[in-house]
C-alpha positions in Angstrom: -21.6 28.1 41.2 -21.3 27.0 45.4 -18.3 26.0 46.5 -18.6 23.5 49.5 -16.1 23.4 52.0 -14.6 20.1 50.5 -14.1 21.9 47.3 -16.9 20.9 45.8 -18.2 22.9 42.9 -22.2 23.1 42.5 -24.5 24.7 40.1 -27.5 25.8 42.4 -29.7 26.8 39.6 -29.1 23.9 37.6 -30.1 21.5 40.4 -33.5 23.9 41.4 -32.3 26.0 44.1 -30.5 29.2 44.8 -28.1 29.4 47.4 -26.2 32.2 48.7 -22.9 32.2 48.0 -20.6 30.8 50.2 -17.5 31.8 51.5 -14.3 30.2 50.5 -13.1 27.1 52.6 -11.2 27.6 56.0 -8.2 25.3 57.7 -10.8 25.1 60.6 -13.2 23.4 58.6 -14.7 20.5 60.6 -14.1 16.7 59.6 -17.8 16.5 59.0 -17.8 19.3 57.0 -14.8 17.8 54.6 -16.3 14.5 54.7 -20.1 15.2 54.1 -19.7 18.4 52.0 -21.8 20.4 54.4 -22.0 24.5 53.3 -20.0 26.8 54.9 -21.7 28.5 57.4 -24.5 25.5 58.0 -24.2 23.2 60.5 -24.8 19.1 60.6 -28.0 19.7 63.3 -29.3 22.1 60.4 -28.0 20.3 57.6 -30.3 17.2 59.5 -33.2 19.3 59.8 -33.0 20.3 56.5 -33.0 16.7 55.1 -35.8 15.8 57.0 -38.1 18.1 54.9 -40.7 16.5 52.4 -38.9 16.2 49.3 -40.9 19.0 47.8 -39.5 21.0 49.5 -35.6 19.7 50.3 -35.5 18.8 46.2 -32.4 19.9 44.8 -30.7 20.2 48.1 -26.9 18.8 47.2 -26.1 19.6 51.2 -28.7 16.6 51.6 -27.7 14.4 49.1 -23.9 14.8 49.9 -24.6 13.6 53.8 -27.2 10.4 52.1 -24.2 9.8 49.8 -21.1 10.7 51.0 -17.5 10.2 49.5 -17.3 9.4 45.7 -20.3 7.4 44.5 -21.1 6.0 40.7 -23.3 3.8 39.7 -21.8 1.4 36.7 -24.7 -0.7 35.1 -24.4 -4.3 34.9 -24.2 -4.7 31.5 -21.6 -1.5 31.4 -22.6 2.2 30.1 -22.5 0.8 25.9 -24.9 -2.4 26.3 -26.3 -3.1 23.2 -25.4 -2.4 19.1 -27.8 0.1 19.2 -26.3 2.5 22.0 -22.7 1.6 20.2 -24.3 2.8 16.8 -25.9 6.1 18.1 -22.3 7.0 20.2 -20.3 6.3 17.1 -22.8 8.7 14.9 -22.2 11.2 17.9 -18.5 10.9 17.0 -18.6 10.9 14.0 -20.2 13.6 12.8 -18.5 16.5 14.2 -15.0 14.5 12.5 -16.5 13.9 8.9 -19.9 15.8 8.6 -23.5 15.2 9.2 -23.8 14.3 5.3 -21.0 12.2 5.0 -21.5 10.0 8.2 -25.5 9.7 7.3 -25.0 8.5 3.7 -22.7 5.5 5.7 -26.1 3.9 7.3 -26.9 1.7 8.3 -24.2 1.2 10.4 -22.7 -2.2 11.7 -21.4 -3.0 15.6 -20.0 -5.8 17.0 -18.9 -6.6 20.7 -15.6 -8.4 20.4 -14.6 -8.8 24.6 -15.5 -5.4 26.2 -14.6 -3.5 23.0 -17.4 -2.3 20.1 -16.3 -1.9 17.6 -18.6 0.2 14.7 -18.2 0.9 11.0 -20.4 2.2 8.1 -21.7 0.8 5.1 -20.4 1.8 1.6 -23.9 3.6 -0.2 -25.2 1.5 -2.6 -23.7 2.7 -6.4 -25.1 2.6 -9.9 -24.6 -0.7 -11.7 -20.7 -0.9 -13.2 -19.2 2.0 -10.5 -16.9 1.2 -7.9 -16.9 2.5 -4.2 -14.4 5.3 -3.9 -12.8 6.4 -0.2 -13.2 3.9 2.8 -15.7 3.5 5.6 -16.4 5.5 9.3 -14.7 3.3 11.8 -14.4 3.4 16.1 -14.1 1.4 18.8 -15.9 1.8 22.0 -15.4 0.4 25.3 -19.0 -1.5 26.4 -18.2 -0.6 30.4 -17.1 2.6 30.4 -18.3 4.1 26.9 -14.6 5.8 26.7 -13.6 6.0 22.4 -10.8 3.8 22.3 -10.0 4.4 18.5 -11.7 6.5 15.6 -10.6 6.5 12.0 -11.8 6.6 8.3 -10.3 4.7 5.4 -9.2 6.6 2.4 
């Protein structure tokens, strides 16, 4: 891990490059330093010279893409992180499984989502039974918000 002199924390060889390690922030840290996350040690000119590489050769450079991108930065899709019944379904499974088992959550497909306001909301299906049995236990149940994919609510009935 790099710290950068704002505090950020990167991974360089996640990211595709090794950096040497850098020394731990100062109080003389410069205002572009704190605001554009430049290393320690490295200054904007070379920081700009840097970024003006080919991007086969700046790739992976988070000194770069801090000073394109500075300050906090996400991108929220239009139609929020959980979009459709399909990506409600699959997150639900995800959540599921570790809870309740891999057997038991599988044996509840197909799975049903609805978007009710900004909320999924996904269960499972009872398995289909012999002719004259009855369904014992409940059904896998969550709710999901559609902007932000956060798990609002996670149960299973009895």
């Amino acid at each position: 891990m790099k710290n950068l002199r704002n505090g950020t924390v990167l991974l360089g060889l996640a990211i595709g490059c090794a950096t040497p390690a850098l020394p731990p922030p100062s109080s003389s840290s410069s205002a572009n330093e704190q605001t554009l996350g430049i290393p320690v040690g490295m200054d904007s000119a070379a920081v700009d010279s840097l970024c003006q590489q080919p991007d086969s050769v700046r790739a992976g450079r988070a000194a770069c893409v801090l000073k394109e991108r500075p300050g906090p930065h996400s991108y929220v899709p239009p139609d929020g992180f959980v979009p459709d019944s399909a990506t409600a379904a699959r997150i639900a499974e995800a959540v599921w499984i570790p809870i309740y088992g891999e057997k038991h959550i599988r044996d509840e497909r197909p799975y049903v989502a609805r978007l009710n306001g900004d909320v999924w909301t996904v269960v499972g299906s009872f398995p289909p039974l012999p002719p004259g049995q009855m369904w014992q236990g409940g059904r896998a149940y969550v709710e999901i918000s559609k902007r932000d994919g956060r798990i609002l609510r996670v149960s299973h009935g009895r």
